[in-house]
N, C-alpha and C positions, 0 to 999 in steps of 0.2 A: 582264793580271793579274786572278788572282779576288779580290775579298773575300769574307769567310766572317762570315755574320753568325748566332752563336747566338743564343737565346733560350728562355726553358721555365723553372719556378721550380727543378726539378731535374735539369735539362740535364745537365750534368758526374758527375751521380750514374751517370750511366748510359753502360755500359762500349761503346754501340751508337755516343755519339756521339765518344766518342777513336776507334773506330773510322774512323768517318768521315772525322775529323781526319787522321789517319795516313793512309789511300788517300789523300786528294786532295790531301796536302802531297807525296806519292811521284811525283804526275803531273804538278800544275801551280803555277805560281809563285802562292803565294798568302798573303794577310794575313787571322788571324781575330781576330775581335771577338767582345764577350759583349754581350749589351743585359739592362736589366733586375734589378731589387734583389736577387730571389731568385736568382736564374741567376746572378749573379754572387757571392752568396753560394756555392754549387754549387761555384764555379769555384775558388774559394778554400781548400775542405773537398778538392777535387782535388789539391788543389797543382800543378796543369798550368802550362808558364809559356810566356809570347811569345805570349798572347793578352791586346789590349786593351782596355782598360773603356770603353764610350762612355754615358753618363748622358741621354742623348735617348729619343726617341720609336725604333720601326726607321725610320719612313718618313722623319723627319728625319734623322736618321743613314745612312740610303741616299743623300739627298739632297747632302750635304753631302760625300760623297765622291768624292776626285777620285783620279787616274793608275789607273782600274780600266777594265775592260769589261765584267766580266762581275760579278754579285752572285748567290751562296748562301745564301736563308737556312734555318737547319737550326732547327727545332723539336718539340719532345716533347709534339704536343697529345693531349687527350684521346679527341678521334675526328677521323675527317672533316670533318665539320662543320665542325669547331672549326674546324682548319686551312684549312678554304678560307674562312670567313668573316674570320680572321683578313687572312692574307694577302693576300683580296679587297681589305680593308680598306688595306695598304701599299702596294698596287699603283693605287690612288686618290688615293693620297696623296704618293708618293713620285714627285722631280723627278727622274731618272737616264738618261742618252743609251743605255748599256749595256742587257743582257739580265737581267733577273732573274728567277731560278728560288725556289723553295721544296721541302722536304723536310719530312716528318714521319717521324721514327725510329720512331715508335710504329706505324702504323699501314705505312709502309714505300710512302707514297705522296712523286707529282713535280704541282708545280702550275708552269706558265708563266705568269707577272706579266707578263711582256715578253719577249719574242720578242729573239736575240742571235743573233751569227754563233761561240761557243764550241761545241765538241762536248763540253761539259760534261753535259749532257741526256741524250747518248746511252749516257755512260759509266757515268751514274748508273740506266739502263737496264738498263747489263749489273752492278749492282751489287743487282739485285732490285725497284729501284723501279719503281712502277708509276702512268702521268698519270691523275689528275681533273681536272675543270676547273675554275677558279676561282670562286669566288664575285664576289658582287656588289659587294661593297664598302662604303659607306655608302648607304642606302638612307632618302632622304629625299621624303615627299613633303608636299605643300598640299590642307589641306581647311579651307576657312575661314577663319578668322583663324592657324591651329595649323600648327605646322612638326610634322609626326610622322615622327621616327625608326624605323625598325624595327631591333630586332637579335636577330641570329640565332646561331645554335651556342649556347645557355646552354639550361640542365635545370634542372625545378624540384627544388628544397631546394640550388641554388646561391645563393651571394652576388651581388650585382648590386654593381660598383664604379663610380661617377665620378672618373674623375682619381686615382684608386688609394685615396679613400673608400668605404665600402659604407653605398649608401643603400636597402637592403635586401633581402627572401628573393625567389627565384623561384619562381613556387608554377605556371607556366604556360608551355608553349613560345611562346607568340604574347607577344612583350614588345615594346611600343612607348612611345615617352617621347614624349609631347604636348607641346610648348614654344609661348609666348605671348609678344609683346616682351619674348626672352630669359629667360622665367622657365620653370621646368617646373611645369608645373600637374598634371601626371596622370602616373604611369607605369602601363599595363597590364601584368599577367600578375606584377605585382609586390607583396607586403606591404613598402610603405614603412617606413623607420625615420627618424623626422623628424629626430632628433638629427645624421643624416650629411647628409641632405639637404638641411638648413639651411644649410650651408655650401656650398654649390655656388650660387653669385652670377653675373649675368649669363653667362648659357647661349651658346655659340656651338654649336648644334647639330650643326654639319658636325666641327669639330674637339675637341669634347666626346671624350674619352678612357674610353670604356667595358670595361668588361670583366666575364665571371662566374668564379667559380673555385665550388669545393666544401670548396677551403684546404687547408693541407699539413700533414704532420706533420712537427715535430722531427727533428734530429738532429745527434747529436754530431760535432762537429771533429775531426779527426786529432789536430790539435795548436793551443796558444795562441798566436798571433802579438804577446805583447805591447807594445802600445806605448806608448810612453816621453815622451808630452807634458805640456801645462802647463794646457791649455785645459777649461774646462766649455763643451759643443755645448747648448743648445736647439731640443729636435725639439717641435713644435707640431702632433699630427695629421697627419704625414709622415713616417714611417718609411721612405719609400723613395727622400727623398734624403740618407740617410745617408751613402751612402760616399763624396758629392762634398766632404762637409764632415768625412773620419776622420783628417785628417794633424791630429797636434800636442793632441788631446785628450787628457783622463784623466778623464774623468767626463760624463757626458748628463745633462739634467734635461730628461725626456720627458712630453707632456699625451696624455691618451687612452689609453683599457685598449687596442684591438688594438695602436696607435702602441708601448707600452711596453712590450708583449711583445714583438711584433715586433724593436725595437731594442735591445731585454734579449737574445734571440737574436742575434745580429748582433755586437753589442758584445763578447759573451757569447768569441769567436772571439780578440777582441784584445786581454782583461783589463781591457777599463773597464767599472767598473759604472758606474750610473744612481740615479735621484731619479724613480719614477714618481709623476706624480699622475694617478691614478684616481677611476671615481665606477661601477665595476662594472658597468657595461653591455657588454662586452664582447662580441664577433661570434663568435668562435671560429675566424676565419681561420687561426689557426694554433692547432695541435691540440697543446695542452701549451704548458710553458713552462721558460726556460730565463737564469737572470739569475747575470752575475758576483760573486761575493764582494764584502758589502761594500754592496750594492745595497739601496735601501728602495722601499715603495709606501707613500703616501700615497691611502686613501681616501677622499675629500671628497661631498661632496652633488651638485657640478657642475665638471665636471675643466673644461669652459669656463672659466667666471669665475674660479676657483682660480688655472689655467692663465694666465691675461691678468696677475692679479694678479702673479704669480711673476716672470713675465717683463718686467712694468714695476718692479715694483721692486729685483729685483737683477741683469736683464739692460741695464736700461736702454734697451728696443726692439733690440740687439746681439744678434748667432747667438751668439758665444760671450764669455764671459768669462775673465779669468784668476784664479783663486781654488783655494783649498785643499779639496778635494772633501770630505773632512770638516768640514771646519768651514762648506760651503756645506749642509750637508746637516744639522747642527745647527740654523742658522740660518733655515732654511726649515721644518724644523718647526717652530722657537719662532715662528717669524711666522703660520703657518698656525693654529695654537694649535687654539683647540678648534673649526675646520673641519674637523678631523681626523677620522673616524668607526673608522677602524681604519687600524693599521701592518704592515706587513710585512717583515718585514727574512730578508734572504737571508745 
């Protein structure tokens, strides 16, 4: 049996990979998956159904899977590059007895992760693709006291992300992240932005969670999928694990300008609005913005300390609460009082 594992922030937007879907549910017994905040955003604005949401890493999510032999993963990267350093990177990482292949719709290439007994490879062959070879993967070496990372496939005037924060611009194709008893002391080929990079604590350098994008734009849902809960979610500078925590809400109180946009979009999909607190520093990862009726921003001096605040005193250290989104969203402006520098209301 295959698994099919997507990925891409706008995977499903694009009519190349139902394609895909369609051939290879015609030929072989197979289960697809989507990985990924965006992409499964994508999948959603699709309305495609009988594909699963897995909230992991790919390579844990490879790893983790059982009754398959063979693994597909299909992705919409930006170039070559991209896609073999990617993949490099899951194929290093990920524990699988089976074959794993990789695709790039965009570029209409086949990479081998691992070598399988499926004539999956050959079919996808006569379906136009064409092999490169894989990247390297994590690419870690020792000079000194310094663990130095290299990573590869990113372009300058991309975002440089940790663990799905952006701890700043690319200004250079040679980017290495220098780490010292787990701290990152230097990144090369990068203008730092200290505010994201502060928060990245004890560094595991092999399993650090890197990536660049250039950010995406907007776009509108087919339709509202409103949902009908009771709960307020607290997103804390993590927009992208929104959707493990979307059953049973009706209102988010989110910290962080991209965080609030981000999950202003997102939400934006299911009729709950938000409570953002901001302090305008904003990345621009996503290009525009997009918040449900109903929704305020709070702009503060430091969405950090604001943020801490907020969440100890009417979350109580708690992801969600049950409270009346109006009257939590009065509430937190009279508390916030004149930390307030400017309102927004949508």
């Amino acid at each position: 049996m295959l698994a099919l594992l997507f990925h891409g922030v706008d995977i499903f937007y694009d009519e190349r990979s139902k394609h895909i879907l369609e051939k290879l549910n015609n030929r072989y017994s197979i289960k697809p998956y989507i990985v990924g905040t965006m992409g499964i955003t994508s999948l959603f604005d699709s309305e495609i159904e009988g594909i699963d949401l897995i909230f992991k890493r790919p390579s844990v999510a490879i790893s983790e899977l059982r009754g398959f032999d063979s693994v597909l993963i299909v992705l919409k990267a930006r170039s070559i590059e991209t896609a073999r350093t990617f993949l490099g990177a899951i194929g290093d990482r990920a524990d699988f007895k089976g074959g794993i292949l990789g695709i790039d719709i965009n570029t209409k290439t086949l990479f081998e992760l691992k070598s399988g007994i499926s004539d999956i490879k050959n079919y996808l062959f006569s379906l136009g693709f064409s092999e490169e070879t894989i990247g390297k993967g994590i690419d870690v070496t020792v000079e000194g006291n310094f663990l130095i990372r290299t990573i590869r496939g990113c372009n300058p005037g991309e975002f440089l992300l940790f663990n799905g924060l952006v701890v700043g611009k690319i200004f250079d194709k040679d980017v290495k992240i220098f780490v010292k008893d787990k701290n990152i002391e230097r990144i090369q080929g990068v203008e730092i932005k200290n505010h994201g990079l502060e928060k990245i604590k004890e560094v595991d350098i092999f399993s650090l969670k890197v990536d660049s994008t250039n950010g995406f734009e907007i776009r509108e849902p087919g339709k509202i999928k409103k949902l009908d809960g009771e709960n307020i979610l607290f997103i804390n500078h993590n927009a992208y694990s929104i959707y493990e925590n979307l059953s049973n809400i009706s209102g988010a109180v989110t910290v962080g300008d991209d965080t609030t946009r981000i999950s202003g979009y997102i939400l934006y999909r299911f009729g709950v609005p938000l409570i953002g607190i901001i302090d305008g520093d904003k990345d621009g990862v996503l290009k525009g913005e997009s918040f449900y009726k109903g929704s305020v921003l709070f702009e503060v001096e430091g969405d950090d300390i604001s943020g801490d605040r907020i969440k100890s005193h009417f979350f109580k250290d708690n992801l969600t609460i049950k409270e009346d989104f109006l009257k939590l969203k009065n509430a937190m402006e009279e508390y916030l009082g004149e930390e307030i520098k400017r309102k927004i209301e949508y």
